[in-house]
C-alpha positions in Angstrom: 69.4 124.1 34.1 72.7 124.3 35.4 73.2 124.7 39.5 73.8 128.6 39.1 70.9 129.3 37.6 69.5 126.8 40.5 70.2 129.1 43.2 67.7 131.3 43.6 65.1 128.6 43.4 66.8 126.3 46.3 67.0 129.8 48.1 63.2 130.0 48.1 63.1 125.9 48.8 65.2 126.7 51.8 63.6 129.4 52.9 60.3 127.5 53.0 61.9 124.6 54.8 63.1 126.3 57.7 60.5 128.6 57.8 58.9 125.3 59.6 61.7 125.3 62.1 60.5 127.7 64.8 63.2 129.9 64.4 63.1 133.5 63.8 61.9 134.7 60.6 64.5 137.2 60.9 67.1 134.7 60.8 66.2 132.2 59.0 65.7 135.2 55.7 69.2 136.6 57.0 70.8 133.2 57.5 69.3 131.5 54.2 71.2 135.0 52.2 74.5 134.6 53.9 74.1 131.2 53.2 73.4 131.4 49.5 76.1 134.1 48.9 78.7 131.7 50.1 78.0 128.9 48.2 77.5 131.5 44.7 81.0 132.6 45.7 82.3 129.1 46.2 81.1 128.1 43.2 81.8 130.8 40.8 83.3 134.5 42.2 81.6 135.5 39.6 78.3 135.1 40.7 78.3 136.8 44.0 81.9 138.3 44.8 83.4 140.3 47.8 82.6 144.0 46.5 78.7 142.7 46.1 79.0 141.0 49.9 80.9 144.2 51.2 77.9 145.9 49.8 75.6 144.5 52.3 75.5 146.4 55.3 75.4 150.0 53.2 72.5 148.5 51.6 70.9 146.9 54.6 71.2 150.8 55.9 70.5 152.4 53.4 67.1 150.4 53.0 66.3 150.5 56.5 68.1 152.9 59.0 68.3 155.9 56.9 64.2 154.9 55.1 62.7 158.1 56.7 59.3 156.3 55.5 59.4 153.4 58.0 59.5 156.0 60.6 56.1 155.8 60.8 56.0 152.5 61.8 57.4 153.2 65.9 54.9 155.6 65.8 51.9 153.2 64.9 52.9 150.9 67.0 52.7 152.8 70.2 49.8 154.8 69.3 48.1 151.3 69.1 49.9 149.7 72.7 48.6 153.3 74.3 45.7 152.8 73.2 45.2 149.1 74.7 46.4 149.2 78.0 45.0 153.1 79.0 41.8 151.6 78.8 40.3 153.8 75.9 39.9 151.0 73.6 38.3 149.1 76.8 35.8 152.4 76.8 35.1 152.7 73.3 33.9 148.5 73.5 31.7 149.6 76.9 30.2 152.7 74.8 29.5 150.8 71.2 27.9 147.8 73.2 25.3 150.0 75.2 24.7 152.3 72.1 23.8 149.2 69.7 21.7 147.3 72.7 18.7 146.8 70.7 19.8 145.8 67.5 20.0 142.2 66.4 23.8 140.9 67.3 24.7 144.2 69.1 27.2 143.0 71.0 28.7 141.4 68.1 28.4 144.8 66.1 29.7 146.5 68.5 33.1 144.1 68.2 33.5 145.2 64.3 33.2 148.4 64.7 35.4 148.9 67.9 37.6 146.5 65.4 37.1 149.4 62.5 37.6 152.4 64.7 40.7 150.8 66.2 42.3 149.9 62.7 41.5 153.7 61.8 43.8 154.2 64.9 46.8 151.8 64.1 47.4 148.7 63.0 48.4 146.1 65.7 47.0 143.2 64.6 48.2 140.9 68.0 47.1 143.7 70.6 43.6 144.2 69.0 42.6 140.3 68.8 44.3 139.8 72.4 42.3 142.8 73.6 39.3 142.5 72.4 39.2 138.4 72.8 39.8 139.8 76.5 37.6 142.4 77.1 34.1 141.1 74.2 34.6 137.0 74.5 33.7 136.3 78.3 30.7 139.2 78.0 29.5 137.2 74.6 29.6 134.2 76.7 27.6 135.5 79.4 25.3 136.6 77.1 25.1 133.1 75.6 26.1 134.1 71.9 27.1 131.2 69.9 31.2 130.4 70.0 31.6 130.5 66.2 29.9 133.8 66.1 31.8 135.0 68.8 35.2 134.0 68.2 35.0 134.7 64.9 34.0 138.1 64.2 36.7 138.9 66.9 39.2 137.4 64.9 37.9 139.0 61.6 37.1 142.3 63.2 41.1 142.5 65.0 42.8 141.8 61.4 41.1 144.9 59.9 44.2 146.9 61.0 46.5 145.6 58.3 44.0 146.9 55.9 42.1 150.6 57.3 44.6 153.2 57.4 46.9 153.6 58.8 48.7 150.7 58.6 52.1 149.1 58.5 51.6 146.7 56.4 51.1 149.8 53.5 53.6 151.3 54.6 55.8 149.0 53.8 54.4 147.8 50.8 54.4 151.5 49.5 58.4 151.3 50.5 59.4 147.8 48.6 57.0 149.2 45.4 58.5 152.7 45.4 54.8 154.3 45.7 53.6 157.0 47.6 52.4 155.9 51.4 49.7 158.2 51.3 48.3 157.8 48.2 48.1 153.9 49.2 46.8 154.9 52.4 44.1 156.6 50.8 43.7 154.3 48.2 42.5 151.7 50.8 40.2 153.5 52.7 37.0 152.3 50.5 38.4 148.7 50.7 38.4 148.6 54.4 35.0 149.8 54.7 34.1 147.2 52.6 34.9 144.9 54.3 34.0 146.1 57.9 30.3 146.6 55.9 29.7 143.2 54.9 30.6 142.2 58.3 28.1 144.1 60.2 25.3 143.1 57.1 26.5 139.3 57.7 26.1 139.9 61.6 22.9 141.6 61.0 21.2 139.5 58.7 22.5 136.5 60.3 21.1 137.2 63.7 17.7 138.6 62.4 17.2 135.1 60.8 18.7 133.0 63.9 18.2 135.4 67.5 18.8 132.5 69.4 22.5 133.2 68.2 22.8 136.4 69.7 20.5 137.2 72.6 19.6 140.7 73.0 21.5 142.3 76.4 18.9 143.3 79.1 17.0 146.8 78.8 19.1 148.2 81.7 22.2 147.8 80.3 24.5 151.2 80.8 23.2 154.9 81.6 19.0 155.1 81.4 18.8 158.9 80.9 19.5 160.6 77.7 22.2 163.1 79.8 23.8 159.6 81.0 24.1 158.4 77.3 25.3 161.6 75.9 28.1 162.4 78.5 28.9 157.9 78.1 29.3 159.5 74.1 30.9 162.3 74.7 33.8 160.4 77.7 34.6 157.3 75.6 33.2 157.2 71.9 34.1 161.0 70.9 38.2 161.1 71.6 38.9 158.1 69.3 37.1 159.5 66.8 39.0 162.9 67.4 42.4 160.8 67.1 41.3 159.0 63.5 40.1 162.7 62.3 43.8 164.0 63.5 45.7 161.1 62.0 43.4 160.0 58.9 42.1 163.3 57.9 45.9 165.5 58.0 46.8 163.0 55.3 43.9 163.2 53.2 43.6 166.9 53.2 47.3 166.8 52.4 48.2 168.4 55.4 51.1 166.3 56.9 52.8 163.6 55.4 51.7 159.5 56.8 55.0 159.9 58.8 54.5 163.2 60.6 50.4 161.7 61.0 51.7 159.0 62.6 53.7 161.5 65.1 49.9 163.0 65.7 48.5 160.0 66.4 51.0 158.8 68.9 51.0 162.2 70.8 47.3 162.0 70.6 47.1 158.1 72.1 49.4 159.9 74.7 47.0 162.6 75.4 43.6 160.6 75.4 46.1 158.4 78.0 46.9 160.8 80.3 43.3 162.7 80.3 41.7 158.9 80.2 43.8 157.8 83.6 44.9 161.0 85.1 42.7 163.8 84.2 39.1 162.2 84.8 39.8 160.0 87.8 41.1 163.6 89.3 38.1 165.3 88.4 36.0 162.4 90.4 34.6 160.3 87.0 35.6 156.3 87.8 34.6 153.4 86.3 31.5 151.8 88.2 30.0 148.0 88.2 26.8 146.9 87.8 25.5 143.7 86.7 28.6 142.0 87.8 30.5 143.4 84.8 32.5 146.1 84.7 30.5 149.2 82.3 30.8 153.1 81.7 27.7 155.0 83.9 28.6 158.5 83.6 25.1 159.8 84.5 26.4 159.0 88.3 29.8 160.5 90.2 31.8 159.0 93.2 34.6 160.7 95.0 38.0 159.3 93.3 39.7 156.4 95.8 43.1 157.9 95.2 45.3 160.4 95.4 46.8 162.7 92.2 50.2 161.5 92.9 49.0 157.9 92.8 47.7 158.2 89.3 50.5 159.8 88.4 52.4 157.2 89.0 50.2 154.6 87.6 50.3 156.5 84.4 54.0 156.6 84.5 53.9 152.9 85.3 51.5 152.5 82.0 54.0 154.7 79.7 56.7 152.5 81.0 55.2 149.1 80.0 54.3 150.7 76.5 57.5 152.1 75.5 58.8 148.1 77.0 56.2 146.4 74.7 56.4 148.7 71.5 60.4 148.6 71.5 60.2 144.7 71.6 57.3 144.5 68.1 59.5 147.4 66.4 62.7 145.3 67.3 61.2 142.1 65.7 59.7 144.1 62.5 62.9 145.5 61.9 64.8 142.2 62.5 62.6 140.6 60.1 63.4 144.0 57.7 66.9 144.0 58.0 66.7 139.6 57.5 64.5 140.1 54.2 66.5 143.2 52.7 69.3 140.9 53.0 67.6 137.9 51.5 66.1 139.9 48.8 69.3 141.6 47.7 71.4 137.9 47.6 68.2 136.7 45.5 68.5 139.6 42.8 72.2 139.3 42.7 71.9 135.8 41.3 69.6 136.5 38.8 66.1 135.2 40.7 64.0 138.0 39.5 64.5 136.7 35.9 64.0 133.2 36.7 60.7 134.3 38.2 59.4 136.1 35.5 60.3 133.9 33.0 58.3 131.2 34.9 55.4 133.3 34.7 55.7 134.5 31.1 55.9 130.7 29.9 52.5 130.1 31.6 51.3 132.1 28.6 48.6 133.6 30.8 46.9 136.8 29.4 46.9 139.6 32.6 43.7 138.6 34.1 45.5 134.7 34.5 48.4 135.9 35.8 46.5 138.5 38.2 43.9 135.5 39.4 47.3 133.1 39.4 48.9 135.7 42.0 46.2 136.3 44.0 45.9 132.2 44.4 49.5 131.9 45.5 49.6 134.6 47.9 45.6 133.0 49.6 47.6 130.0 49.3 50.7 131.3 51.0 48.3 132.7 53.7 47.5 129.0 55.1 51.3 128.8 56.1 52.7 132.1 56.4 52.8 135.8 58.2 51.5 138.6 56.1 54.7 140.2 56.5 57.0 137.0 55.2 54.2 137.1 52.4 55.0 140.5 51.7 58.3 140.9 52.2 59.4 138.0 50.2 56.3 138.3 47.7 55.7 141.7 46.8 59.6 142.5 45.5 59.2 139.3 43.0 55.8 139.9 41.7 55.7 143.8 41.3 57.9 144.1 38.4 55.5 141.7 36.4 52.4 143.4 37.3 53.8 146.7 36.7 54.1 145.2 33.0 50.6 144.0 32.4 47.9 146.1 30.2 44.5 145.7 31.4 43.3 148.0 28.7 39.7 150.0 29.3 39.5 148.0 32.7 41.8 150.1 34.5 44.6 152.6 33.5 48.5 151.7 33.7 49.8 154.2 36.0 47.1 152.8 38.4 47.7 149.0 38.0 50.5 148.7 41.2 48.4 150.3 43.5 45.7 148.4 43.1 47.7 145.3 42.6 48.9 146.1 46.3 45.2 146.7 47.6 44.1 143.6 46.2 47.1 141.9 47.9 46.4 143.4 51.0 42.5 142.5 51.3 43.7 139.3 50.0 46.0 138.7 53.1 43.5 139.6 55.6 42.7 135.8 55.4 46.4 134.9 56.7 45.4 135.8 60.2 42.1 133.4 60.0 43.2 130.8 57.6 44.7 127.7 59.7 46.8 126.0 60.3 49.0 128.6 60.8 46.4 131.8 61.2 47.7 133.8 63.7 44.8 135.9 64.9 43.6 132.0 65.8 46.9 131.3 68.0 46.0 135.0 69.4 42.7 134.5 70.5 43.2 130.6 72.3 46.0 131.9 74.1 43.8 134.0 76.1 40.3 132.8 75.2 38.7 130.5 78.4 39.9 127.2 78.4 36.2 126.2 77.0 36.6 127.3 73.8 37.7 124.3 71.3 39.9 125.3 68.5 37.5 123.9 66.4 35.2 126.4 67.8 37.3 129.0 66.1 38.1 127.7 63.0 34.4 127.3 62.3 34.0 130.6 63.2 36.1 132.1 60.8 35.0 130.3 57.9 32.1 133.1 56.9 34.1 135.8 57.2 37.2 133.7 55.1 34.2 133.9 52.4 33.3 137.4 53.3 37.1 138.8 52.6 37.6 136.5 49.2 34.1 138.2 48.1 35.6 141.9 49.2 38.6 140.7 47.4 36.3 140.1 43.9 34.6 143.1 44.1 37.6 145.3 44.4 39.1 142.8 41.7 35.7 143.6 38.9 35.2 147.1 40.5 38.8 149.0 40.9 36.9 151.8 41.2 36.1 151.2 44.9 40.0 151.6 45.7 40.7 153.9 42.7 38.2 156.7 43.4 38.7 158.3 46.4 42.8 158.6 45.0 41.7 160.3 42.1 38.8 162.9 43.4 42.2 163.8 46.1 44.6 163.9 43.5 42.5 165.6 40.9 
């Protein structure tokens, strides 16, 4: 093999080098191509010349600026950020904990499936692990829950975002494979459930064997009156579900495109905001403590401590800080886009997608090898990488062969890519937990008390690592589970 047809393969030997280096993903993709089309034009003009590298801002733009699909992607993200620092997800936690009080691991429960609601809400993995790690870990503690238990199905619960609709991470999956976003979207509905499922049975069954692990909360805990509950429902468990139903359900009854849903759901975050910090503290409704913690009793009223103008401005002060935090996450996705699109294109050019499929081809794996070999890569690439390097660098290399494979009675053709990209996203859930580099770990110890070990959490995680790879085999034997649901819409 001569050095030109060496390229692409020291591109991707580069990449993972500097990858190491602590500097941006987004310029270490970006810098790596620039690099790479240099040296192909040093070497030979024919192999990269000055019309393909004049080509590379029309392309970057034309992938990215003028991609009406990744639209939808601003939108998530401050429909999630509105959602964290208005103090509805905070709510929703207060409201799921006191409703699940007497069943084994409630408090834990309630963690997965404030996780589930708020990954049917957006899809900020960071925000949810850092919130809830805030707002569930020191409660668990004072509860005396066990550290593994806790930390872990925290970190599993947060990372269900990049799989439950809507999320970014198939939305931009649906854009490198050419697919439609909300046939993915609804394609991955059953998967995420799945998964959130075998949580709450793993929870459940674990802490019915074991109660020492997960003490019950005492009998007191929240509002005692059936009015007290029911109004606690109503103020902090109903509107969340109301925003899922508004952005979930206008895509699956075909109603609105994933890109004008995500322009409901933000609107909405803003809405359940504004009522959620303006419109009930006007009305007299605060938040109250008892117990030394800081809980939702809505069957009792005290006068509100401050003026309307004052929570005006403290809701102005909260849009402010949102718009601040979701431009700098959209800034960094789209750096890392804008990096990759140009890695990508410099990888093409040089003839890497042929050097990769030949590769695979002279494995002489049948399609079930080569599925099982792809899905060990990418669990392999998890321990090392982001979900979105994965995928960005991944998913443009691999599609083309498994849009080729034949898996005869097993599954039809025209379906294969879409559950090839459910299967890849289940299978990165375990990026965020797997270490060294899993970043729902880094998440959580950066704001967890400075008792919790790091070993603490990686033994957490390690069920739940086994829960995912056994959603990942059912979905694998069963296709059906992601497949249905498309097909009952569709048909």
């Amino acid at each position: 093999m001569g050095i030109e047809e060496a390229l692409p393969l020291l591109m991707f030997a580069a990449l993972a080098i500097f990858l190491f280096s602590g500097y941006p993903v987004a310029f270490v993709l970006g810098g790596i191509g620039l690099t790479f089309a240099f040296i192909a034009m040093a070497i030979d003009p024919f192999l990269f010349d000055w019309p393909q590298f004049g080509a590379l801002p029309s392309r970057i733009f034309g992938a990215i600026a003028e991609n009406l699909i990744l639209t939808a992607i601003p939108m998530f993200i401050f429909m999630g950020t509105m959602l964290e620092k208005s103090g509805v997800a905070e709510d929703l936690l207060n409201c799921l904990q006191v409703l699940l009080r007497r069943v084994p691991g409630g408090l834990a429960l309630a963690v997965t499936l404030m996780g589930t609601i708020l990954a049917a809400s957006t899809g900020i993995i960071g925000a949810s692990v850092v919130m809830m790690t805030l707002l569930a870990l020191p409660v668990m503690m004072q509860r005396n829950y066990a550290i593994p238990l806790a930390t872990g199905t925290i970190a599993a619960s947060g990372t269900l975002g990049i799989l439950i609709p809507p999320s970014i991470m198939l939305v931009i999956m649906a854009d490198l494979l050419g697919r439609s976003v909300g046939n993915l979207f609804v394609a991955a509905v059953f998967p995420g459930l799945l998964l959130s499922t075998l949580y709450v049975f793993y929870i459940v069954t674990r802490c019915s064997i074991s109660p020492q692990l997960a003490p019950k909360p005492p009998a007191d805990l929240g509002p005692q009156t059936t009015s007290g509950v029911l109004i606690m429902v109503l103020r902090s468990f109903v509107p969340p579900i109301l925003l899922i139903t508004a952005v979930l359900g206008s895509i699956l009854a075909g109603v609105a495109t994933p890109t004008e849903a995500a322009g409901v759901g933000a609107m909405g975050a803003l809405l359940l905001a504004f009522f959620n910090l303006v419109g009930l503290p006007a009305l007299g409704v605060e938040k109250m403590h008892f117990a030394g913690e800081t809980h939702l009793v809505l069957d009792e009223f005290e006068e509100t401590k401050h003026s309307p103008i004052e929570h005006f401005r403290y809701f102005g002060s909260v849009l402010a800080d949102v718009v601040h935090r979701a431009a700098l996450t959209n800034g960094m996705l789209f750096g890392i886009f804008v990096g990759a699109t140009l890695f990508s294109y410099v990888f093409r050019t040089l003839g890497g997608d042929d050097i990769v499929i030949q590769l695979v081809e002279s494995t002489g794996f049948g399609p079930w090898g080569l599925l099982i070999l792809l899905m060990g890569i990418v669990f392999f690439l998890g321990f090392f990488f982001d979900w979105i390097e994965i995928t960005l660098i991944v998913l443009p290399v691999f599609s083309p062969i498994i849009a080729s494979l034949d898996f005869g009675d097993h599954i039809a053709k025209v379906d294969v890519v879409y559950w090839f990209a459910i299967l890849l996203a289940v299978n990165l859930q375990t990026s965020f937990l797997t270490p060294p580099f899993g970043f729902a770990l880094f998440y959580m110890k950066a704001v967890a008390p400075p008792s919790i070990k790091i070993q603490q959490i990686y033994m957490g995680i390690i069920p739940f690592v086994i829960l995912q790879m056994i959603g990942l085999v059912l979905v694998m034997v069963f296709p059906e589970i992601a497949m249905w649901l498309p097909r009952q819409l569709l048909d």
